[in-house]
ZATI-459112 format. One record per residue (C-alpha): x negated, y, z; residue in one letter; residue number from 0. Coordinates in Angstrom, 2 decimals. Layout:
+---------+---------+---------+------+-----+
|    east |   north |      up | type | seq |
+---------+---------+---------+------+-----+
|       X |       Y |       Z |    A | NUM |
...
+---------+---------+---------+------+-----+
END
This chain:
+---------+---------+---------+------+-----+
|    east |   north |      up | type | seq |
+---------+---------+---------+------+-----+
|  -21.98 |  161.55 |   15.00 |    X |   0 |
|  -24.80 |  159.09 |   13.83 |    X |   1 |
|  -23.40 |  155.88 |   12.20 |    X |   2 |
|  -25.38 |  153.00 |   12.24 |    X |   3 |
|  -24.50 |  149.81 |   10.27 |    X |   4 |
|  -26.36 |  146.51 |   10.87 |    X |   5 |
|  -25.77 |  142.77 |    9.72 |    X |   6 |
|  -23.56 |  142.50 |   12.83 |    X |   7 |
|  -21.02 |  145.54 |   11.81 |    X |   8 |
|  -20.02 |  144.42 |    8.13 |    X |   9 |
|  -17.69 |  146.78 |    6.76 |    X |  10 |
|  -14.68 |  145.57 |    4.94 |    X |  11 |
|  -16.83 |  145.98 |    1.59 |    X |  12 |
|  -19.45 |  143.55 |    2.82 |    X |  13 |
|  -19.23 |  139.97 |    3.12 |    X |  14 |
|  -21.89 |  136.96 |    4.09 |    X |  15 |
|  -22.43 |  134.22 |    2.33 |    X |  16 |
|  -23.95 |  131.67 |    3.78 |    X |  17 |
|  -26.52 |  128.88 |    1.99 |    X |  18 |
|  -28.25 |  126.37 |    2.73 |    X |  19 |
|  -31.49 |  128.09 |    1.89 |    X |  20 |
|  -31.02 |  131.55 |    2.88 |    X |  21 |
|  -27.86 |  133.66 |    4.18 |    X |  22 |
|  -26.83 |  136.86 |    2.15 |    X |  23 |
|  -24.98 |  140.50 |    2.36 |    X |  24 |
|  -22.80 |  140.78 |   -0.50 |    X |  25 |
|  -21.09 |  143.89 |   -1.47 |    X |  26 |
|  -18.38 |  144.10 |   -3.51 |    X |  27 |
|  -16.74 |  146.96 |   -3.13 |    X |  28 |
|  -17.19 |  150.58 |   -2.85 |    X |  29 |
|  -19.75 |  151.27 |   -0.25 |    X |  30 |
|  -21.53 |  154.55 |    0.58 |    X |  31 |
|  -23.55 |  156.18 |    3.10 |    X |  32 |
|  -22.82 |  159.31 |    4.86 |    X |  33 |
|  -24.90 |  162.27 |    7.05 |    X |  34 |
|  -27.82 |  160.65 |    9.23 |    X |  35 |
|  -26.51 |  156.77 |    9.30 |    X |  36 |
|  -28.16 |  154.06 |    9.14 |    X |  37 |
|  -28.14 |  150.34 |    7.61 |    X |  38 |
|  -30.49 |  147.14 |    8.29 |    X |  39 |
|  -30.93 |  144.28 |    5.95 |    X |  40 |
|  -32.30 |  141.35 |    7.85 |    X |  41 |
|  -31.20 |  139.42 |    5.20 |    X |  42 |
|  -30.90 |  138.90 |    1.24 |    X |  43 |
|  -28.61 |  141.59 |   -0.47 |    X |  44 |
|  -26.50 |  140.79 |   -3.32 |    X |  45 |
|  -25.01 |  144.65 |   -4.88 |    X |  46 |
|  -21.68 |  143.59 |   -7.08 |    X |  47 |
|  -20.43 |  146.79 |   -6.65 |    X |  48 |
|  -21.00 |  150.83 |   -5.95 |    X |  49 |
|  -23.69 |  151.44 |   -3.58 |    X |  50 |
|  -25.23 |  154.49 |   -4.56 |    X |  51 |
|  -24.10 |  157.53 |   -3.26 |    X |  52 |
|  -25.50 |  157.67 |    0.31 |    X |  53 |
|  -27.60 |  159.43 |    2.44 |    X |  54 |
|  -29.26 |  158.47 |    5.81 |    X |  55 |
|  -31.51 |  155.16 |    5.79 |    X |  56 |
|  -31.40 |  152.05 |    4.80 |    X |  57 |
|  -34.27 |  149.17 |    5.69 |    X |  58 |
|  -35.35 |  146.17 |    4.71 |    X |  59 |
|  -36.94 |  143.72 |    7.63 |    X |  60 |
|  -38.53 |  139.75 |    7.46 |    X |  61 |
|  -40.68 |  138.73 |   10.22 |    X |  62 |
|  -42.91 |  136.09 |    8.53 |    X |  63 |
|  -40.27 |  135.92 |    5.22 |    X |  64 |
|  -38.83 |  137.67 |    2.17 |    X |  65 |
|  -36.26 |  139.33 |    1.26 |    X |  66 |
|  -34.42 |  139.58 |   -2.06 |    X |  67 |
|  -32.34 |  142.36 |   -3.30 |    X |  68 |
|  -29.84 |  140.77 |   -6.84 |    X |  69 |
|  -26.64 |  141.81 |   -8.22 |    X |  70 |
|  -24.89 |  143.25 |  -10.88 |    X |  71 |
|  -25.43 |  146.99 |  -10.09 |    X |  72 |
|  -28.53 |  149.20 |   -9.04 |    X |  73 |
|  -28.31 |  150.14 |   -5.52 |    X |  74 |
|  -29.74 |  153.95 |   -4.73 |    X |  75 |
|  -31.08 |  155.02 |   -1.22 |    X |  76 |
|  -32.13 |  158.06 |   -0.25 |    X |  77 |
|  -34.57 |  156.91 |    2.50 |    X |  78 |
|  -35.80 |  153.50 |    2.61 |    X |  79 |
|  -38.08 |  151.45 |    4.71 |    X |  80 |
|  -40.36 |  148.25 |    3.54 |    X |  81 |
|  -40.85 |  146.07 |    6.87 |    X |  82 |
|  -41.00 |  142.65 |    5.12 |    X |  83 |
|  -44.05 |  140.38 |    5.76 |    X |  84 |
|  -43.68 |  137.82 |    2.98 |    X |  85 |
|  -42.22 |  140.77 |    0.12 |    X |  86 |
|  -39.04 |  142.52 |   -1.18 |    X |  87 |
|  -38.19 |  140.55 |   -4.23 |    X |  88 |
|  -36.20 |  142.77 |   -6.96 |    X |  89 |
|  -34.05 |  140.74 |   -9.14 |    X |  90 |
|  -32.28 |  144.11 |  -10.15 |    X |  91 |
|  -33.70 |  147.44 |   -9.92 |    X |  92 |
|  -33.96 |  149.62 |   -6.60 |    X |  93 |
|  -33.30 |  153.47 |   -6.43 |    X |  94 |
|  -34.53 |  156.38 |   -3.57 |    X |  95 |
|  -33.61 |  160.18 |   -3.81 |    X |  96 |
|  -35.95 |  160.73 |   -1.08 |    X |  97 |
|  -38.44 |  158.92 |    0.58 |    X |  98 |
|  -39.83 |  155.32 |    0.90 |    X |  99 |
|  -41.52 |  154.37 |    3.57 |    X | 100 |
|  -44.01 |  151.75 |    2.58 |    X | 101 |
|  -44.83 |  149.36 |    6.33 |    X | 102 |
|  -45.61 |  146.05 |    5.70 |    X | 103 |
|  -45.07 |  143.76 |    2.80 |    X | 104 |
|  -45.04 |  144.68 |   -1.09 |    X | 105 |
|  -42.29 |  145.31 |   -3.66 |    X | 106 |
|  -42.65 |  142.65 |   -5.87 |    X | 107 |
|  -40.56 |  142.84 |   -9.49 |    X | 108 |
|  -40.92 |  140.71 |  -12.64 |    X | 109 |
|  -44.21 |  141.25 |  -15.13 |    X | 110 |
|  -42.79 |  139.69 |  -17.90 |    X | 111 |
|  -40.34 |  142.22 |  -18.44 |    X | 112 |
|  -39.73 |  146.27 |  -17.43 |    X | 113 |
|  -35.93 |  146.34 |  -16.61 |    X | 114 |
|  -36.22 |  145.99 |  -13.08 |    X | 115 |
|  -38.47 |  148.14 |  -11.41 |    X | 116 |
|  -38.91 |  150.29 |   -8.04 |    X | 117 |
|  -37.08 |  153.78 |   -9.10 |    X | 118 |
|  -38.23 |  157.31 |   -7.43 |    X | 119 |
|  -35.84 |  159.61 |   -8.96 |    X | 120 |
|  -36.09 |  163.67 |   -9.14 |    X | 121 |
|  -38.23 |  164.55 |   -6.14 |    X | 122 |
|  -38.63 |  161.10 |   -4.30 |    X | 123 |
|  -41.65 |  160.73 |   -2.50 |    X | 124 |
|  -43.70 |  157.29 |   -0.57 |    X | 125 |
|  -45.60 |  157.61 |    2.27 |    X | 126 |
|  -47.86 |  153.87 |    4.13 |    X | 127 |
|  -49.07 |  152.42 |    1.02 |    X | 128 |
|  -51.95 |  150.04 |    1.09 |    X | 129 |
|  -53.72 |  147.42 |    0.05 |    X | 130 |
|  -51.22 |  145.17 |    1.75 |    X | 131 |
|  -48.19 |  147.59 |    0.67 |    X | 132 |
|  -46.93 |  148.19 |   -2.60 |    X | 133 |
|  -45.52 |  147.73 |   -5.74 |    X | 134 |
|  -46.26 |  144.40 |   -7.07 |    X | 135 |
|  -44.85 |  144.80 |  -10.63 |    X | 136 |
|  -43.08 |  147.59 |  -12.03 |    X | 137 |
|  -42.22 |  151.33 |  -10.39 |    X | 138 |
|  -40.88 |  154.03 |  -12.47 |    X | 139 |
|  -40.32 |  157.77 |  -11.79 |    X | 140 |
|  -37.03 |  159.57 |  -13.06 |    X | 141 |
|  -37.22 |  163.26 |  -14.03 |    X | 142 |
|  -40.92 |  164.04 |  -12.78 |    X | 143 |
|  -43.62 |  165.75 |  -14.76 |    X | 144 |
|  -46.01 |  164.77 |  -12.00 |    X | 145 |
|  -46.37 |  161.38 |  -10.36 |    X | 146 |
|  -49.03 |  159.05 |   -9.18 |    X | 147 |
|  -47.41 |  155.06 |   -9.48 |    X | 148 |
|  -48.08 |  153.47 |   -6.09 |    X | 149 |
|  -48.84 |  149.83 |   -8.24 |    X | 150 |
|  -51.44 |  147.08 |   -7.71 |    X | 151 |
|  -51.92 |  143.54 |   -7.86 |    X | 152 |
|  -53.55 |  140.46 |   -5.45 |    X | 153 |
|  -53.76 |  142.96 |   -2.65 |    X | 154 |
|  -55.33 |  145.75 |   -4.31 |    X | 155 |
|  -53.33 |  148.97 |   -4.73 |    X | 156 |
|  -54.57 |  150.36 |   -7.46 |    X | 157 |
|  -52.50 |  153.38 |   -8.54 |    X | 158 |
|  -51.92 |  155.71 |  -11.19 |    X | 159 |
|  -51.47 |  159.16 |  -11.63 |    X | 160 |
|  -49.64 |  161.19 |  -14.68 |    X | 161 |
|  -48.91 |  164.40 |  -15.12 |    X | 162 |
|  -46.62 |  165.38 |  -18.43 |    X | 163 |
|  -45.91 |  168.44 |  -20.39 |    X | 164 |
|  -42.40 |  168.02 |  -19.35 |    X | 165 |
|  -40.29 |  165.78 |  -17.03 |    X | 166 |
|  -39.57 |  162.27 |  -18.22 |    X | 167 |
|  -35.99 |  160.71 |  -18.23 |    X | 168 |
|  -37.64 |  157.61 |  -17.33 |    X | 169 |
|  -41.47 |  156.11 |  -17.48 |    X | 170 |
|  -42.42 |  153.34 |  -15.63 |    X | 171 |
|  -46.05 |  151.58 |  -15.14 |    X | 172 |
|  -47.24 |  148.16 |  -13.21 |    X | 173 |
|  -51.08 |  146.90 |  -12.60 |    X | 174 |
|  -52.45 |  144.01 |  -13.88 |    X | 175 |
|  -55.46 |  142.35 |  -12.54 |    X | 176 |
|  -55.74 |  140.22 |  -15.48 |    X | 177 |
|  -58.03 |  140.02 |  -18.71 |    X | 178 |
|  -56.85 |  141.70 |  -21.15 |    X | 179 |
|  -57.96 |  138.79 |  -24.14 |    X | 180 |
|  -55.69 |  136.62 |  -22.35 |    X | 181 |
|  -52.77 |  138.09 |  -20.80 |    X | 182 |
|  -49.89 |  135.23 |  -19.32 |    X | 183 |
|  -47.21 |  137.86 |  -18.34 |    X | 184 |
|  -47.05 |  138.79 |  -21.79 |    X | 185 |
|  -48.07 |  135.71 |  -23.93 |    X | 186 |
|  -50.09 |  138.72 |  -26.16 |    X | 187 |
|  -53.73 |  138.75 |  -26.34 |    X | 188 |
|  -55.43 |  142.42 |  -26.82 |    X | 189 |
|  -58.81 |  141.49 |  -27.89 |    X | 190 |
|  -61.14 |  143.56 |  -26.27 |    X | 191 |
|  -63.67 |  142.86 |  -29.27 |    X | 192 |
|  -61.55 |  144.55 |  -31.27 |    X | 193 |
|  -62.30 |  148.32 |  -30.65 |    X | 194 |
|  -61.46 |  151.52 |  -33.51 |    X | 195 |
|  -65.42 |  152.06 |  -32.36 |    X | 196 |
|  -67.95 |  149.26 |  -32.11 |    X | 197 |
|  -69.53 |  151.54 |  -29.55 |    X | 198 |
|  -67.25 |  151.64 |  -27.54 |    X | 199 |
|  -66.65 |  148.81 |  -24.30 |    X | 200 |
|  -63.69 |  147.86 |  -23.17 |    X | 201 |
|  -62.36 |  145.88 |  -19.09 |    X | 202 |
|  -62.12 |  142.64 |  -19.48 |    X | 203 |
|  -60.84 |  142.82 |  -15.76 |    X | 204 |
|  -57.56 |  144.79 |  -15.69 |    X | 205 |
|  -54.70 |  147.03 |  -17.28 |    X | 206 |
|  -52.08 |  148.61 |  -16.93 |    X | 207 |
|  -49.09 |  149.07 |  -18.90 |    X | 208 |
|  -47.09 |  152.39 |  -19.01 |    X | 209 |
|  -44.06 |  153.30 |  -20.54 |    X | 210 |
|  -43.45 |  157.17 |  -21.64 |    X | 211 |
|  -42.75 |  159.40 |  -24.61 |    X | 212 |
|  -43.37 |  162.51 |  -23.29 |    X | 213 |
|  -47.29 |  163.60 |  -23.81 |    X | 214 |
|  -49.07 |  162.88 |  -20.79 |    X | 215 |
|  -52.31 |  162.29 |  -19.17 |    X | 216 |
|  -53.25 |  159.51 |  -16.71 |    X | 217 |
|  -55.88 |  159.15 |  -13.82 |    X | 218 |
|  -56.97 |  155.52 |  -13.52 |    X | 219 |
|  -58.68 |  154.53 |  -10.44 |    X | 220 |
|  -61.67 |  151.64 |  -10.11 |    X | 221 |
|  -63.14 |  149.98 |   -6.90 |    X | 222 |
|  -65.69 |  147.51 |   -6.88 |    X | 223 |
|  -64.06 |  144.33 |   -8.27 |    X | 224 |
|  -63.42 |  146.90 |  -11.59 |    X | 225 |
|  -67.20 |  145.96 |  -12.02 |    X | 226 |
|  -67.86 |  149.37 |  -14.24 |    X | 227 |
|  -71.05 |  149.50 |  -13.89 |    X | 228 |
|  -70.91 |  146.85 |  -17.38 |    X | 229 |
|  -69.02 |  149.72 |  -18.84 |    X | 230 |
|  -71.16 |  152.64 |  -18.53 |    X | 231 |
|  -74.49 |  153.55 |  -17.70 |    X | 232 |
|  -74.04 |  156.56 |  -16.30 |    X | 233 |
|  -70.70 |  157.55 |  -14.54 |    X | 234 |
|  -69.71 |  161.12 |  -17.35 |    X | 235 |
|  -69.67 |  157.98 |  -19.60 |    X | 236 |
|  -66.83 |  156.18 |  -18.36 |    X | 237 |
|  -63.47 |  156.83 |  -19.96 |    X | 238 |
|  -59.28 |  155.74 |  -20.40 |    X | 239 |
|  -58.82 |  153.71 |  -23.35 |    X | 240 |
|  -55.42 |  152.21 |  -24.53 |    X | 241 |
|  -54.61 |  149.53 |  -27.30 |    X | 242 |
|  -52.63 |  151.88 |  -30.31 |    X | 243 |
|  -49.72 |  149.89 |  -31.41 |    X | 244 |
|  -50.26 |  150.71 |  -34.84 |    X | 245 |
|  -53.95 |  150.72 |  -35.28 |    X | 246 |
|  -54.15 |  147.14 |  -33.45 |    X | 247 |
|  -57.08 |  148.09 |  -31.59 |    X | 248 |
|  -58.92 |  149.81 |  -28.48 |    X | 249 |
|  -59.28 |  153.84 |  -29.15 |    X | 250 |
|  -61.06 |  156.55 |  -26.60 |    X | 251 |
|  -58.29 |  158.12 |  -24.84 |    X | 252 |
|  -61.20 |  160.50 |  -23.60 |    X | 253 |
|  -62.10 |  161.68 |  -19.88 |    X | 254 |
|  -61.57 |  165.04 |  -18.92 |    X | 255 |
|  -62.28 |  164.80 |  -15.26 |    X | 256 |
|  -64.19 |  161.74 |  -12.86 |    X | 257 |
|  -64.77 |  161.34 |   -9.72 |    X | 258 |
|  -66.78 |  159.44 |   -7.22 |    X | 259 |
|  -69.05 |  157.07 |   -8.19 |    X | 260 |
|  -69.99 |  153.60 |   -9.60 |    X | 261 |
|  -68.35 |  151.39 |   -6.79 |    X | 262 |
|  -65.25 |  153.85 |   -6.04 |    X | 263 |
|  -64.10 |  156.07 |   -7.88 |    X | 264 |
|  -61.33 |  158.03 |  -11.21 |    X | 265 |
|  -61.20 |  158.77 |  -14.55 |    X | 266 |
|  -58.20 |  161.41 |  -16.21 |    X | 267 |
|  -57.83 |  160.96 |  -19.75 |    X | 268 |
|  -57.21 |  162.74 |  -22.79 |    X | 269 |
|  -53.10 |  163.89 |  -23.23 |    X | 270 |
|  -51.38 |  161.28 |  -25.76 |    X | 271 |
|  -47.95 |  159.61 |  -25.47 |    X | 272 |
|  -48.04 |  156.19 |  -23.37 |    X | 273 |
|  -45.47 |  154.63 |  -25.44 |    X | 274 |
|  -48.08 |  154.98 |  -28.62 |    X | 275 |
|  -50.18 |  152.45 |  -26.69 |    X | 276 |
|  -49.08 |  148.72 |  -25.34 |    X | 277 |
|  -51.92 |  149.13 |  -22.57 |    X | 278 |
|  -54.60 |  151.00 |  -20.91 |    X | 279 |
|  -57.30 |  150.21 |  -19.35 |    X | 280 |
|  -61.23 |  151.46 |  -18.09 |    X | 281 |
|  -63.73 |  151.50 |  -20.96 |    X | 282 |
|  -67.08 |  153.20 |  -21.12 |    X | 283 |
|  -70.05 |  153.19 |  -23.81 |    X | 284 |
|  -71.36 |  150.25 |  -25.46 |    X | 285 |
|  -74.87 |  149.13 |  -25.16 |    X | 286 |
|  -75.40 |  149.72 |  -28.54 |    X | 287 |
|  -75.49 |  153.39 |  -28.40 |    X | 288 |
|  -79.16 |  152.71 |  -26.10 |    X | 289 |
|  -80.80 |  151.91 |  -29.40 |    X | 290 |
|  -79.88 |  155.10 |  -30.67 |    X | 291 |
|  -82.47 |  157.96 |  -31.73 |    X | 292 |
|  -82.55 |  160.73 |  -29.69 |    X | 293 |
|  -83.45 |  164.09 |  -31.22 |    X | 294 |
|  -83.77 |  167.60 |  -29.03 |    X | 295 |
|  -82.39 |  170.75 |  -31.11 |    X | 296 |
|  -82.90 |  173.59 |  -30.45 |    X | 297 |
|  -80.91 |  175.72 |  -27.78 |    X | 298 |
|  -78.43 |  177.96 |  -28.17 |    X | 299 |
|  -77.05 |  181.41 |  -27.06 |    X | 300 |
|  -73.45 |  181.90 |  -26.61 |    X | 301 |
|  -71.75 |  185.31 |  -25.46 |    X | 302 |
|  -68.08 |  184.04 |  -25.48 |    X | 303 |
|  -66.60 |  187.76 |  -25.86 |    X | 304 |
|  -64.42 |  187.68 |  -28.36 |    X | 305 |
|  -66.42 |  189.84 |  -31.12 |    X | 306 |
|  -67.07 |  187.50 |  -33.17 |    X | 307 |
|  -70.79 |  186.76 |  -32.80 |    X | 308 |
|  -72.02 |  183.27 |  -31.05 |    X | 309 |
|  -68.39 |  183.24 |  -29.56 |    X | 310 |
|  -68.26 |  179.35 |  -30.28 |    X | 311 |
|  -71.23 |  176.81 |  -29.56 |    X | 312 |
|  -71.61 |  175.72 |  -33.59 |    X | 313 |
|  -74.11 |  172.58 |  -33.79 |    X | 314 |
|  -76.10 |  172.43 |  -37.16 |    X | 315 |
|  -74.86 |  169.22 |  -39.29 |    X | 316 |
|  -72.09 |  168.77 |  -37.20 |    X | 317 |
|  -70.01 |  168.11 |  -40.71 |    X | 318 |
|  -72.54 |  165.16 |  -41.53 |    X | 319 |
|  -70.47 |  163.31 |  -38.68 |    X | 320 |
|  -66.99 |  162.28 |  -38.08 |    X | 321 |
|  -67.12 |  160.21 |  -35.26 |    X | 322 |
|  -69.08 |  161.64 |  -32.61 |    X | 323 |
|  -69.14 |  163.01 |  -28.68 |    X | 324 |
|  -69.97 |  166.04 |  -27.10 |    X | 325 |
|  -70.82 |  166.18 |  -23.20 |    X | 326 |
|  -71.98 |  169.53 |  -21.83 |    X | 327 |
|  -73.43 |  169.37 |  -17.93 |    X | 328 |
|  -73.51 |  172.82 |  -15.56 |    X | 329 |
|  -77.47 |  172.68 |  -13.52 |    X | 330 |
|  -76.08 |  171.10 |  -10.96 |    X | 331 |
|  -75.31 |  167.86 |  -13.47 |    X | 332 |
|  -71.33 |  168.39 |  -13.37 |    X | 333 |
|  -69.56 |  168.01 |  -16.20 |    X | 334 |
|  -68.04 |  171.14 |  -17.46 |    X | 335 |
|  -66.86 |  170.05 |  -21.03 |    X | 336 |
|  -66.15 |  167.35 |  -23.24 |    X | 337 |
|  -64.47 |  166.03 |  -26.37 |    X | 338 |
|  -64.41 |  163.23 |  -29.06 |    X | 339 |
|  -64.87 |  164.53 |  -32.55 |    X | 340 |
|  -66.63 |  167.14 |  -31.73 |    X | 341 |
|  -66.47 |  170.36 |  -34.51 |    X | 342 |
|  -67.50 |  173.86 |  -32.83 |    X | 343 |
|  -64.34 |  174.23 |  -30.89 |    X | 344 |
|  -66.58 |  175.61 |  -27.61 |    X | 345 |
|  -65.81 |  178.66 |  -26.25 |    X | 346 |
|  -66.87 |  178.48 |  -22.92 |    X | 347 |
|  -64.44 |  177.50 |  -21.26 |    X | 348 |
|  -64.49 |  174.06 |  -19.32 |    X | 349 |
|  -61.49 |  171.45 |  -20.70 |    X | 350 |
|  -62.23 |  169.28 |  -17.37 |    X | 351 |
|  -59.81 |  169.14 |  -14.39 |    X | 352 |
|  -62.64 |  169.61 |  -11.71 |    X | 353 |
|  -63.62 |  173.38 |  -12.49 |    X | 354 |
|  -61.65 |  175.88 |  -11.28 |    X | 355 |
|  -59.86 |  178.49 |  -13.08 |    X | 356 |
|  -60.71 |  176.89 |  -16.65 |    X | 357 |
|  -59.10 |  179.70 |  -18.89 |    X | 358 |
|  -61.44 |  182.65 |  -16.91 |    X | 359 |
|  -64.56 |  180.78 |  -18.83 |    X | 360 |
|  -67.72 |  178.97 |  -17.38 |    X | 361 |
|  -69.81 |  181.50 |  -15.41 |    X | 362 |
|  -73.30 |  182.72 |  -17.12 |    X | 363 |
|  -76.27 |  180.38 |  -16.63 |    X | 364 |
|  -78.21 |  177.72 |  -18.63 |    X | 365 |
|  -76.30 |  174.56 |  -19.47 |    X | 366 |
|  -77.44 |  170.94 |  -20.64 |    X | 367 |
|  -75.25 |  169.19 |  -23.78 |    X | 368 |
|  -75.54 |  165.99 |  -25.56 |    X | 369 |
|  -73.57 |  164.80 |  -28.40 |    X | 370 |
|  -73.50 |  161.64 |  -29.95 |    X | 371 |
|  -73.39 |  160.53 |  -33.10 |    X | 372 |
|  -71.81 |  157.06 |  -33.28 |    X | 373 |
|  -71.53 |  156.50 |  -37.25 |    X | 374 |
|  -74.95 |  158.46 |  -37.43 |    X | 375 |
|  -76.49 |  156.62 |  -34.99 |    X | 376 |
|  -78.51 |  159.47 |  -33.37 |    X | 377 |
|  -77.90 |  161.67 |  -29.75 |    X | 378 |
|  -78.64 |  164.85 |  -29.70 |    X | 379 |
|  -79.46 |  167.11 |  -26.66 |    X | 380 |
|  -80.48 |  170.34 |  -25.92 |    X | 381 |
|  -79.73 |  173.32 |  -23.60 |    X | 382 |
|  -77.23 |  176.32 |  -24.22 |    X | 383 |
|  -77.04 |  179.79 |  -22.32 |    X | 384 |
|  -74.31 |  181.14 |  -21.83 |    X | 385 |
|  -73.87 |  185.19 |  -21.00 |    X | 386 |
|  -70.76 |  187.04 |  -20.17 |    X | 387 |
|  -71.84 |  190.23 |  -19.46 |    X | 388 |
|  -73.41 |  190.72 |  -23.49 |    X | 389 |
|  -71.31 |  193.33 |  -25.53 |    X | 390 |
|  -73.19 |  193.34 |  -28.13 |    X | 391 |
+---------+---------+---------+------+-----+
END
């Protein structure tokens, strides 16, 4: 038997309140949910009491208005549906078990604070969002290694993705389409002059903030209005970078995968711990590193076999450097490998998210490096040749 509740069948655990500006659903008892039934807010909700063991659906619809969800407990769903034209409006957080259907209208919580937030808990998924459908603020994932945070800001979704060594009890993220150097949700400025490099750049365009202590790393997407091409000449040279709460300043948070190209396009970082950082944002290369000399060494043969001999790819005066940045390029111009403080750690196998099968090793052929040497000032580049088959 399907049960369907709407604003006109108020159980005895429901009342409305009427106001002059907006009516209301207030529950204040024990309300819950059961098999495939279903429940449609047309109206505010106000959740003074239990409302969070259900199942079925419950929706939330404004034709040309908003809605607002308040109250002194968290309501959980286990499917929900967005139809709201003008935006759901969370003054206390929302919970789904299973999945949220994103139609029309965003989910818009507070920025100047993280308790209230858009919850997808253990395997909740979203399907519909947009640039016109979102979360506008804060969404958090509960017990997930893997998630990408449907978040964005002035009708841009612009999500992103983590994936964690290990599920997180909680981590939650929101977009900002806001300069860093002057940030009004926050009343905090995070200088973007202020870098652990001075060659590296930082967005002066966006950020977002993400809160997490489990290791993890993070795909950050850009789209035109990102504007990277003032970040990076050339697109391997874009990268994540995050403002480290105790070093007061920007750090490379490293790129071990992008995609697409200057206009659209992703970067995946580096793993570190989100909560070691107050944000993240796009950064790339400064234009300082152009005036840099460029020297060619010579190449180098590597048979990655394991006995011992040209098993690693070991750089001559590597030691003279400490900061520096190693890129090394397939024929095809794909990045295959790359790392900040580079010190003969390559084996031939690819650290980047793109190849296939990294731990079987790169396949043998000729390949194309350069590293950088930021407090030397110099790039070096060169080619490599890699051979699996030598025994020897």
């Amino acid at each position: 038997m399907k049960l369907k509740i709407t604003i006109a069948l108020i159980t005895a655990a429901f009342s409305i309140i009427g106001a002059l500006a907006q009516d209301a659903v207030h529950n204040y008892g024990d309300l819950q949910m059961h098999g495939s039934g279903s429940l449609g807010f047309h109206t505010n909700l106000i959740n003074d009491g239990k409302f969070d063991q259900n199942a079925g659906l419950v929706g939330f619809y404004g034709y040309k208005r908003s809605l607002t969800v308040s109250g002194a407990y968290i309501p959980i769903f286990y499917d929900a549906e967005i139809v709201v034209d003008d935006g759901l409006y969370l003054d206390t957080a929302i919970g789904l078990l299973n999945n949220g259907n994103l139609v029309t209208g965003d989910i818009i919580t507070p920025r100047n604070h993280t308790n209230v937030y858009s919850n997808f808990i253990d395997n909740a998924f979203y399907v519909g969002e947009n640039d016109v459908s979102f979360v506008d603020g804060y969404a958090a994932m509960t017990q997930k290694a893997d998630f990408t945070f449907p978040v964005g800001d002035d009708n841009r979704l612009r999500p992103l993705g983590i994936v964690s060594s290990g599920p997180n009890a909680v981590a939650k993220c929101a977009y900002f389409y806001e300069d860093p150097n002057t940030i009004s949700a926050y009343g905090k400025s995070f200088l973007t002059s202020k870098k652990a490099s001075e060659f590296l750049s930082v967005s002066n365009r966006e950020f977002w903030h993400l809160e997490g202590d489990v290791p993890s790393s993070v795909t950050l997407t850009w789209d035109e209005w990102s504007n990277v091409r003032t970040l990076a000449e050339f697109l391997s040279d874009i990268k994540v970078v995050g403002w480290h709460k105790e070093q007061n300043a920007w750090v490379n948070l490293g790129n071990t995968d992008v995609q697409g190209g200057m206009a659209y396009g992703s970067v995946t970082s580096e793993v570190f711990v989100p909560n070691d950082y107050e944000i993240i944002t796009l950064g790339g290369n400064d234009d300082k590193l152009q005036e840099f000399a460029t020297i060619e060494l010579a190449n180098y043969f590597m048979t990655p076999n394991g006995d011992g001999k040209n098993d690693f790819l070991v750089l001559e005066g590597i030691e003279k450097s400490q900061d520096n940045n190693i890129q090394i390029f397939n024929r095809y111009g794909v990045m295959v490998y790359s790392k900040s403080n580079y010190h003969n750690e390559f084996d031939g196998r690819s650290n980047r998210q793109s190849v296939i099968d990294r731990d079987a090793g790169l396949a043998s052929g000729i390949y194309f490096y350069i590293i950088t040497f930021n407090d030397l000032r110099q790039k070096h580049q060169g080619y490599l040749y890699i051979s699996t088959n030598n025994t020897n």
